[in-house]
Biopython code that builds the backbone (N, CA, C, O; Angstrom):
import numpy as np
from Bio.PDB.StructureBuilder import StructureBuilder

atoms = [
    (1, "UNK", "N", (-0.001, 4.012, -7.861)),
    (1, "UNK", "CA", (-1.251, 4.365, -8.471)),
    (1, "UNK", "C", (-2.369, 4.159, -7.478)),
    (1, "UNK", "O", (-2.396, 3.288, -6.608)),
    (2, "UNK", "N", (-3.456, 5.238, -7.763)),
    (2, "UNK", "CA", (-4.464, 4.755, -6.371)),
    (2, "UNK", "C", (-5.569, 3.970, -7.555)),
    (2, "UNK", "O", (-5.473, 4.019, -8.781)),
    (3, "UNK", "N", (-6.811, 3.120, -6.576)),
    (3, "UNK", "CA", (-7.514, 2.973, -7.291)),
    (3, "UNK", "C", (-8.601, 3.840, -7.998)),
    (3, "UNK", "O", (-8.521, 5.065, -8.091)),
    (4, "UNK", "N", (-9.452, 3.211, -8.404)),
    (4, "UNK", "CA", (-11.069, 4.111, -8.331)),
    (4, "UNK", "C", (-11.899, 3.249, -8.783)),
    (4, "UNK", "O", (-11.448, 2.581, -9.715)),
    (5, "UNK", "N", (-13.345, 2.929, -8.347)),
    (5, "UNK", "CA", (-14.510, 2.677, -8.173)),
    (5, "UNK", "C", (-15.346, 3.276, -9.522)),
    (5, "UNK", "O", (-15.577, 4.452, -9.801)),
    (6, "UNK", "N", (-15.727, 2.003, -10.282)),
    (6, "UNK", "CA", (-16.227, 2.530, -11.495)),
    (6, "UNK", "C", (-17.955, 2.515, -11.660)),
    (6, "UNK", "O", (-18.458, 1.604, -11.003)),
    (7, "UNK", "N", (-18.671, 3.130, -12.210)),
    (7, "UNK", "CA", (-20.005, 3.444, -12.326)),
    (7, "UNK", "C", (-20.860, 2.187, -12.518)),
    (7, "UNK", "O", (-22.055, 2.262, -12.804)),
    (8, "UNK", "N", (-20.026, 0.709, -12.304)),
    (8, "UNK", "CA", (-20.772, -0.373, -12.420)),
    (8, "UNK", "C", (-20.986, -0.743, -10.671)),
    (8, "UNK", "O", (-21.863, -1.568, -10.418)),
    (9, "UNK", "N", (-20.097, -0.064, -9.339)),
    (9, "UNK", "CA", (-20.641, -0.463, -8.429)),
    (9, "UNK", "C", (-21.819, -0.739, -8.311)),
    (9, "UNK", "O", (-22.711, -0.278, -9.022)),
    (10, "UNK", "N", (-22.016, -1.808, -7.069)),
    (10, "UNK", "CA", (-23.409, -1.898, -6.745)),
    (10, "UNK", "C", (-23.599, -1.434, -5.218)),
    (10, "UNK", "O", (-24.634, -1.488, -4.553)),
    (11, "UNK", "N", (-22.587, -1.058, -4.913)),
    (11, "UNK", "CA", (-23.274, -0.847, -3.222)),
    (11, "UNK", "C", (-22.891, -1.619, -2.562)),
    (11, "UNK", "O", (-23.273, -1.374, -1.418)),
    (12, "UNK", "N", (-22.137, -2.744, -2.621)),
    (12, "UNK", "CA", (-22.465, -4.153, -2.110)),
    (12, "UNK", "C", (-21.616, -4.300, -0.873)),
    (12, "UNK", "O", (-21.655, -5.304, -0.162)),
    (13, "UNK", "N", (-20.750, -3.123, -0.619)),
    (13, "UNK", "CA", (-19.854, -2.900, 0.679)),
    (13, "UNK", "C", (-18.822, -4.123, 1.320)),
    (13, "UNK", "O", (-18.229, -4.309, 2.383)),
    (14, "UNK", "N", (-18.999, -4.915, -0.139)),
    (14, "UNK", "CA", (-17.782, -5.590, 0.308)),
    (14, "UNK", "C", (-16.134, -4.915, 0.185)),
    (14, "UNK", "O", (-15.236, -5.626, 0.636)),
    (15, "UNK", "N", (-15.961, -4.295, -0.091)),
    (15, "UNK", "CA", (-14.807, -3.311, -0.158)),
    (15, "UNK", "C", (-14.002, -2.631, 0.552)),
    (15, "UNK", "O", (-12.780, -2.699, 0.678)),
    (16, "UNK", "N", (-15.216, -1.585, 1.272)),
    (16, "UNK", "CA", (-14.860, -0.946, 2.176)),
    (16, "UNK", "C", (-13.974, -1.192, 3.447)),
    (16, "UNK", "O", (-13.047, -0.560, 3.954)),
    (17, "UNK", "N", (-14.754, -2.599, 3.829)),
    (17, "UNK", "CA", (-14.105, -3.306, 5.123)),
    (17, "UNK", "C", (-12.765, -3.919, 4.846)),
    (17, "UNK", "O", (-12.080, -4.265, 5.808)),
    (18, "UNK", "N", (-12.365, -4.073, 3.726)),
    (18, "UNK", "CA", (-11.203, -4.911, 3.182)),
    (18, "UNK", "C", (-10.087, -3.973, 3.140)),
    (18, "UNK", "O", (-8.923, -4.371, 3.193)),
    (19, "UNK", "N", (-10.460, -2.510, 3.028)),
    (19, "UNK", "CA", (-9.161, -1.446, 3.058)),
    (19, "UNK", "C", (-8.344, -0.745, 4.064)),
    (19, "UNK", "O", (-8.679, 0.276, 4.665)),
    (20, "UNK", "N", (-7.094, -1.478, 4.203)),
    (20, "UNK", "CA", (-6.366, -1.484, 5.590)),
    (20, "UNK", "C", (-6.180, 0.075, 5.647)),
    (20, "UNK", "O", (-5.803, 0.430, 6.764)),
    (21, "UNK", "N", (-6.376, 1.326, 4.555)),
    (21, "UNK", "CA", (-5.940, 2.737, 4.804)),
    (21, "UNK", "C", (-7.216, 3.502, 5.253)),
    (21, "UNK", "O", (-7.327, 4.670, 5.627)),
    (22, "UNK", "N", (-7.939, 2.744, 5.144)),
    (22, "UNK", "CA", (-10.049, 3.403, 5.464)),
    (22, "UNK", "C", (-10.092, 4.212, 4.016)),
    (22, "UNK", "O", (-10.911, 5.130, 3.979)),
    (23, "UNK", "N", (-9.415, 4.013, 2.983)),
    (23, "UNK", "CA", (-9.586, 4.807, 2.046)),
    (23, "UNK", "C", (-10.598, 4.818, 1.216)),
    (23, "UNK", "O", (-10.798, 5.781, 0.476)),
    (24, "UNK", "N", (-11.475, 3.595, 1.235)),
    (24, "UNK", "CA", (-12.787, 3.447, 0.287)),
    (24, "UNK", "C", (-13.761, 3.946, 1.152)),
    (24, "UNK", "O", (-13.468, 3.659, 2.312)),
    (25, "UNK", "N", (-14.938, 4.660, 1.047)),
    (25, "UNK", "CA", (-16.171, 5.346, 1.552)),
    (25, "UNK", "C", (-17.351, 5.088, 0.827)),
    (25, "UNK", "O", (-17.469, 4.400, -0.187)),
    (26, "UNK", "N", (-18.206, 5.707, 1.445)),
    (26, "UNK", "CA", (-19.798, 5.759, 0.517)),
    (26, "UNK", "C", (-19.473, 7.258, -0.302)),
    (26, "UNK", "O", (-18.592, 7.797, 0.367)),
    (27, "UNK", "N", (-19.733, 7.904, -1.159)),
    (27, "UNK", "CA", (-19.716, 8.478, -1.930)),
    (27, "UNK", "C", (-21.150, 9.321, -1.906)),
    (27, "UNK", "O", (-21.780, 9.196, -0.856)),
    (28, "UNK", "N", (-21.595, 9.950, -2.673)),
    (28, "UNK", "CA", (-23.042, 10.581, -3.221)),
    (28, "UNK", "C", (-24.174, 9.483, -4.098)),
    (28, "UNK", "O", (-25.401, 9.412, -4.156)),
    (29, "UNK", "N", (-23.105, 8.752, -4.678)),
    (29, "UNK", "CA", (-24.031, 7.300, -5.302)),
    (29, "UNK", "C", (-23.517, 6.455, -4.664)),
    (29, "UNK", "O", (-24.074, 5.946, -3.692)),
    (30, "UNK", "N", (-22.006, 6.032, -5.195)),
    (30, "UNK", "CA", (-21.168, 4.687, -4.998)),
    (30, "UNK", "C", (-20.262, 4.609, -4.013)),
    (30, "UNK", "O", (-20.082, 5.489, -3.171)),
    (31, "UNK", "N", (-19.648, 3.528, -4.089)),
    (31, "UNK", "CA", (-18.660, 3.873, -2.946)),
    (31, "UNK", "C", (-17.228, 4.320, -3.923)),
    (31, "UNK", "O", (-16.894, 3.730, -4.951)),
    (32, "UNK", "N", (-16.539, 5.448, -3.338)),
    (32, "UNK", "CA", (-15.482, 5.738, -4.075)),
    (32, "UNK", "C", (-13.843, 5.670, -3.098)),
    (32, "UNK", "O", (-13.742, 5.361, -1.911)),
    (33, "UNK", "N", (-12.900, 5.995, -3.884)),
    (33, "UNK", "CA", (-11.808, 5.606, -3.297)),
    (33, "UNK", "C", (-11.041, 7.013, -3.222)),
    (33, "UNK", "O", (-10.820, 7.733, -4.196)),
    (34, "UNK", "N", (-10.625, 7.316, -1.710)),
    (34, "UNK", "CA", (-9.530, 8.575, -1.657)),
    (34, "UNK", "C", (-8.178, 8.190, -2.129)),
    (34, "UNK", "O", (-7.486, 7.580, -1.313)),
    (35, "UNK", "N", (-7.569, 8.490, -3.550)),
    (35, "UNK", "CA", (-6.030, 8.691, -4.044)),
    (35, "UNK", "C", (-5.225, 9.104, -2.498)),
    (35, "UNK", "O", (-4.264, 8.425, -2.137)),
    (36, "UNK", "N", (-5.650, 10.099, -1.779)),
    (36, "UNK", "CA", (-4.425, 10.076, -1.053)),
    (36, "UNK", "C", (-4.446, 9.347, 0.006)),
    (36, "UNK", "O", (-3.482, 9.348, 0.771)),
    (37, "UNK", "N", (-5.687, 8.507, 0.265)),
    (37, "UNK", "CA", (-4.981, 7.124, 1.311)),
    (37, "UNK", "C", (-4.857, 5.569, 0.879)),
    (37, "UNK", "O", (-4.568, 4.581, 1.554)),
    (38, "UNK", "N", (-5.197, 5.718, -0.561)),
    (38, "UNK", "CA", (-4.873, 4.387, -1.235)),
    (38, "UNK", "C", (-3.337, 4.176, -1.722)),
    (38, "UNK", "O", (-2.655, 4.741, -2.576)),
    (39, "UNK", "N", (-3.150, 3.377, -1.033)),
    (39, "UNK", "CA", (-2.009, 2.340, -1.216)),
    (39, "UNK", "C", (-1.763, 1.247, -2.121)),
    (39, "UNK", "O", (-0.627, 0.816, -2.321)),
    (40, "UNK", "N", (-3.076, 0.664, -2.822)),
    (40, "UNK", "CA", (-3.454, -0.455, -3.207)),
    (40, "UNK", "C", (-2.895, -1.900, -2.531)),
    (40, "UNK", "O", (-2.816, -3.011, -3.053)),
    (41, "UNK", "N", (-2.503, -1.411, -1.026)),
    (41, "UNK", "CA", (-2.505, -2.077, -0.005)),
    (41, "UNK", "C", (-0.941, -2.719, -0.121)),
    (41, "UNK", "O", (-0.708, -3.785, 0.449)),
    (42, "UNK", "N", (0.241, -1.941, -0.972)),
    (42, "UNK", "CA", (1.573, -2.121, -0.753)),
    (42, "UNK", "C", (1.829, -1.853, 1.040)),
    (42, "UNK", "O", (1.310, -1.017, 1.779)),
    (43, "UNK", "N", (2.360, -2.423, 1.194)),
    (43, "UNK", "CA", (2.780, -2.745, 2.704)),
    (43, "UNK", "C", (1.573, -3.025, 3.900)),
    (43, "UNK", "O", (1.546, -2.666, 5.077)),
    (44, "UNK", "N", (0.736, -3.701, 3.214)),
    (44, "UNK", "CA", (-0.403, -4.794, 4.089)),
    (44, "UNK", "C", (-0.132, -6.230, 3.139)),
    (44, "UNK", "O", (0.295, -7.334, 3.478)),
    (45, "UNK", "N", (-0.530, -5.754, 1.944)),
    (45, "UNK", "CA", (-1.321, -7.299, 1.091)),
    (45, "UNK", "C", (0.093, -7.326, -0.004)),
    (45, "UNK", "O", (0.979, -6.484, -0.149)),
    (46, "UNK", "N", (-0.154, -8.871, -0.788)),
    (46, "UNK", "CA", (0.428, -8.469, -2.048)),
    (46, "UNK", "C", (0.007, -8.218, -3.120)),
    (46, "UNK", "O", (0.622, -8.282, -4.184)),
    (47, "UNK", "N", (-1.318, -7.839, -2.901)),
    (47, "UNK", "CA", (-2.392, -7.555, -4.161)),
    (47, "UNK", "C", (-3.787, -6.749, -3.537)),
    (47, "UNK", "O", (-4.247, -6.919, -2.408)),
    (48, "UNK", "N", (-4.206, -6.029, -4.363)),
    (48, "UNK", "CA", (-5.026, -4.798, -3.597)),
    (48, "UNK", "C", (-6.509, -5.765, -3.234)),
    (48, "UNK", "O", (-7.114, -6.549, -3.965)),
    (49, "UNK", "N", (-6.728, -5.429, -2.103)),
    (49, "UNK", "CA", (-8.286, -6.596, -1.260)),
    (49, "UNK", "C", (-9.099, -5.983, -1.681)),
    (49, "UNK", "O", (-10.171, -6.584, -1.754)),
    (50, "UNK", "N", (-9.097, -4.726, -2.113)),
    (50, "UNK", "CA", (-10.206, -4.378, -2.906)),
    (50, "UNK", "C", (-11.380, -4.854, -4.052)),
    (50, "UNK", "O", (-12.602, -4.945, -4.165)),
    (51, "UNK", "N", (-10.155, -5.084, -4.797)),
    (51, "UNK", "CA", (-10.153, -5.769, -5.979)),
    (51, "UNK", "C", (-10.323, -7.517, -5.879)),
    (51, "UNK", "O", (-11.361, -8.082, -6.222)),
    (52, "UNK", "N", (-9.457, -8.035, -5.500)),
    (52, "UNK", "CA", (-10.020, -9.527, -4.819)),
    (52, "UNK", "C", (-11.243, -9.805, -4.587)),
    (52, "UNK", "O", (-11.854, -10.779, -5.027)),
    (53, "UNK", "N", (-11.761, -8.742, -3.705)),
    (53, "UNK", "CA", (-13.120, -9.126, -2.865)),
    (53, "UNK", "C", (-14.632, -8.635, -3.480)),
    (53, "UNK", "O", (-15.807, -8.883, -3.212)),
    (54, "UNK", "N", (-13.817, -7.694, -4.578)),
    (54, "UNK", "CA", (-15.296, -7.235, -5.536)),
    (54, "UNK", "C", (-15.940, -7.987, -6.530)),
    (54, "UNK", "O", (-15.513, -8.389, -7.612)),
    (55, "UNK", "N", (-17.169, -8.129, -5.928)),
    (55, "UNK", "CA", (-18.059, -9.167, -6.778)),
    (55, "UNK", "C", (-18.302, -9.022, -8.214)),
    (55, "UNK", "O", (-18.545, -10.006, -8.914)),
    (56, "UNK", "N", (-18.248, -7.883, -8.658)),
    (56, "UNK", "CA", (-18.772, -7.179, -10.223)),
    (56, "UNK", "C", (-17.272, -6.607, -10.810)),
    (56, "UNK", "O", (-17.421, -6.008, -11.875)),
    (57, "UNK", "N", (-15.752, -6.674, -10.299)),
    (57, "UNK", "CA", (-15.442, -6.026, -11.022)),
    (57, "UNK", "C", (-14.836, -4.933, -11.359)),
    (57, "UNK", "O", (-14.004, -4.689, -12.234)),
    (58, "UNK", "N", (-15.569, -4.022, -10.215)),
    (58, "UNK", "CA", (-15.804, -2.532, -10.523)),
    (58, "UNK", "C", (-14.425, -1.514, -10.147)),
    (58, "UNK", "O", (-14.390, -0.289, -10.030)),
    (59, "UNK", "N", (-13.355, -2.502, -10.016)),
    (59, "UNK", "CA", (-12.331, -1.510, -9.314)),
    (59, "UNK", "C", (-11.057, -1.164, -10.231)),
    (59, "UNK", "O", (-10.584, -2.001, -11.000)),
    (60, "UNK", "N", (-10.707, -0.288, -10.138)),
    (60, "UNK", "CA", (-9.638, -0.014, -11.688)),
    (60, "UNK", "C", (-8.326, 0.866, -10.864)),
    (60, "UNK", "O", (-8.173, 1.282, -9.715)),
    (61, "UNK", "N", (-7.353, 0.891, -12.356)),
    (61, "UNK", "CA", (-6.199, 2.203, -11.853)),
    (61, "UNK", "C", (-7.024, 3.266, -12.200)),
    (61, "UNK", "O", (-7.959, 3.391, -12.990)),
    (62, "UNK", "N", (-6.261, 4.249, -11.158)),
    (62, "UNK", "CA", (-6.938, 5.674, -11.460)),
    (62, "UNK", "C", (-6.025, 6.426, -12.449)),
    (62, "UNK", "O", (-4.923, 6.797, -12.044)),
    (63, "UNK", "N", (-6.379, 6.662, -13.639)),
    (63, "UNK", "CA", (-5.603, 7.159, -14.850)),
    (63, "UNK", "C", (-4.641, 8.193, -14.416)),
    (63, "UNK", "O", (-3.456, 8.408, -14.671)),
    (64, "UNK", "N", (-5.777, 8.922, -13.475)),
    (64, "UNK", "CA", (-4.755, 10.634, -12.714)),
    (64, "UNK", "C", (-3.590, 10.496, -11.554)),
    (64, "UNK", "O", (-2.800, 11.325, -11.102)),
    (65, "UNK", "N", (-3.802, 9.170, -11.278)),
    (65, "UNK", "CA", (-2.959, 9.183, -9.863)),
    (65, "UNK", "C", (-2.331, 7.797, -10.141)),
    (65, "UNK", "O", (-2.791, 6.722, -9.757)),
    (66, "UNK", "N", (-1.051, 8.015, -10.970)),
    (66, "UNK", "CA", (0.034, 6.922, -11.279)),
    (66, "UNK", "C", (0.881, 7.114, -10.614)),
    (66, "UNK", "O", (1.444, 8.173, -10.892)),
    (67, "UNK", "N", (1.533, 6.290, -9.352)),
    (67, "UNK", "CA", (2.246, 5.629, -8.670)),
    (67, "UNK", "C", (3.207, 4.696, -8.632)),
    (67, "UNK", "O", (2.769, 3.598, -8.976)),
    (68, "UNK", "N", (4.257, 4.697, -8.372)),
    (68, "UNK", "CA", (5.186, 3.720, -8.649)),
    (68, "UNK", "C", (5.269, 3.057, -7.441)),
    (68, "UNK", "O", (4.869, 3.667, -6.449)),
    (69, "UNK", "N", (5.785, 1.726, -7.289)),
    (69, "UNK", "CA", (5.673, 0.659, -5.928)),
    (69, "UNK", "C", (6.115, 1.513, -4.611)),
    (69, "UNK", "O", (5.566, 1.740, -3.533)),
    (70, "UNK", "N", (7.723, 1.987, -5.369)),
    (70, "UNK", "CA", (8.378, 2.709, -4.498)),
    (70, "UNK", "C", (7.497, 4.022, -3.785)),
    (70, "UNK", "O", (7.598, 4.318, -2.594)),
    (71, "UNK", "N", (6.863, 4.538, -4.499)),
    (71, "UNK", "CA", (5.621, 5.850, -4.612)),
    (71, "UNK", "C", (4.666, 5.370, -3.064)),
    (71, "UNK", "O", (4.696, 5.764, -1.898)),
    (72, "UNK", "N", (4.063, 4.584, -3.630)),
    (72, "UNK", "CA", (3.171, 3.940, -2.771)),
    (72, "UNK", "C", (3.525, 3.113, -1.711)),
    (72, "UNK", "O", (2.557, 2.673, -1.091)),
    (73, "UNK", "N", (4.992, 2.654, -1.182)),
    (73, "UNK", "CA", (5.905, 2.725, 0.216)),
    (73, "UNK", "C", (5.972, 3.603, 0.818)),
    (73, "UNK", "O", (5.801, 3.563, 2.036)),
    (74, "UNK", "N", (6.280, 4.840, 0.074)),
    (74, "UNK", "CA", (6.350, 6.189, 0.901)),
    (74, "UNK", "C", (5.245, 6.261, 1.554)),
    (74, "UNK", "O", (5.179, 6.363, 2.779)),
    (75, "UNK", "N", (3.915, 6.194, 0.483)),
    (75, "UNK", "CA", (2.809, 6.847, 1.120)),
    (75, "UNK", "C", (2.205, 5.633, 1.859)),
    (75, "UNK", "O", (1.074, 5.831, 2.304)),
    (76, "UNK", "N", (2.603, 4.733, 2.018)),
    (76, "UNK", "CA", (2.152, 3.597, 3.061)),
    (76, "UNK", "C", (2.964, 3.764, 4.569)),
    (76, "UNK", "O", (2.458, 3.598, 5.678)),
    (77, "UNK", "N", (4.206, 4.097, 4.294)),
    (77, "UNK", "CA", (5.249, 4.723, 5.382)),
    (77, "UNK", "C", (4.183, 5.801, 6.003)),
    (77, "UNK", "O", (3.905, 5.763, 7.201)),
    (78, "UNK", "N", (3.748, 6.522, 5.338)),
    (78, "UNK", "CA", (4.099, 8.064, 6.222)),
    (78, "UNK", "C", (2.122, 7.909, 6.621)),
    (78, "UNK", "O", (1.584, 8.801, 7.277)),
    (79, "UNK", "N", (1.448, 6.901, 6.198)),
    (79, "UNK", "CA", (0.162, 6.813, 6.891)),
    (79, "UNK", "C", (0.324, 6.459, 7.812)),
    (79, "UNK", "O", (-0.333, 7.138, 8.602)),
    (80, "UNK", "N", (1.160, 5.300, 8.562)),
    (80, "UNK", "CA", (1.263, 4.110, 9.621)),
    (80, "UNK", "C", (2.406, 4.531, 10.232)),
    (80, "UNK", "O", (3.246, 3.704, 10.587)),
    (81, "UNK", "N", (2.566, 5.762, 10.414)),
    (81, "UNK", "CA", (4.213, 6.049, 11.009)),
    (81, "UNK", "C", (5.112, 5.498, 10.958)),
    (81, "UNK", "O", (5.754, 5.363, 11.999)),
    (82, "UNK", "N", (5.672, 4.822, 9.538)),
    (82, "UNK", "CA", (6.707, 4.361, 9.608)),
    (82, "UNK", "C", (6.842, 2.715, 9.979)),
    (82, "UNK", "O", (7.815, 1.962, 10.019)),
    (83, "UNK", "N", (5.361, 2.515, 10.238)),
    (83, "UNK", "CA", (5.437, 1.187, 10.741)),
    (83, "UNK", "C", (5.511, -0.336, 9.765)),
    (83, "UNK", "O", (4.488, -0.673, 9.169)),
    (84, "UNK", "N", (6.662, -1.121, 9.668)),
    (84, "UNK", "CA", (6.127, -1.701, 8.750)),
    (84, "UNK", "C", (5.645, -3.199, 9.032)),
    (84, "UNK", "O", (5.093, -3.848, 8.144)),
]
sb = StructureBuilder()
sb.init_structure("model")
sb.init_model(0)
sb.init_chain("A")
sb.init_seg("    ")
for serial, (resi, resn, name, xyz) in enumerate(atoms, 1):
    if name == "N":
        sb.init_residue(resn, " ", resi, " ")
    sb.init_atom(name, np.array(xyz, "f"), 0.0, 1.0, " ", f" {name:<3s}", serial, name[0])
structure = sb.get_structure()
């Protein structure tokens, strides 16, 4: 599952720096999260740094982009060449 960045961000850019895929950005308001380079940090962390490090909260599953562990190995595989 990837994440997503909910309408309570504040900006506060603690996030961004915490995502080993560069998948969180600034957005048009908030900062939002790309589904196809979120990992929720399976094969870096054992729990997404996103979420850890957000002060308010604001980080959720993304309803549209459900992932299974195995799901999100692949796509952690094939970002990092294979590297684990």
């Amino acid at each position: 599952m990837a994440l997503f960045i909910t309408e309570e961000c504040i900006n506060c850019d603690v996030c961004e720096p915490q995502c080993p895929n560069t998948a969180i950005y600034m957005g048009a308001e908030i900062y939002e999260i790309n589904p196809d380079l979120c990992t929720e940090c399976v094969g870096h962390h054992d729990e997404p740094q996103c979420i850890v490090f957000c002060p308010v909260e604001c980080i959720e599953v993304h309803p549209d982009h459900q992932e299974s562990q195995e799901q999100l190995l692949v796509k952690y595989k094939r970002l990092t060449g294979g590297l684990s």
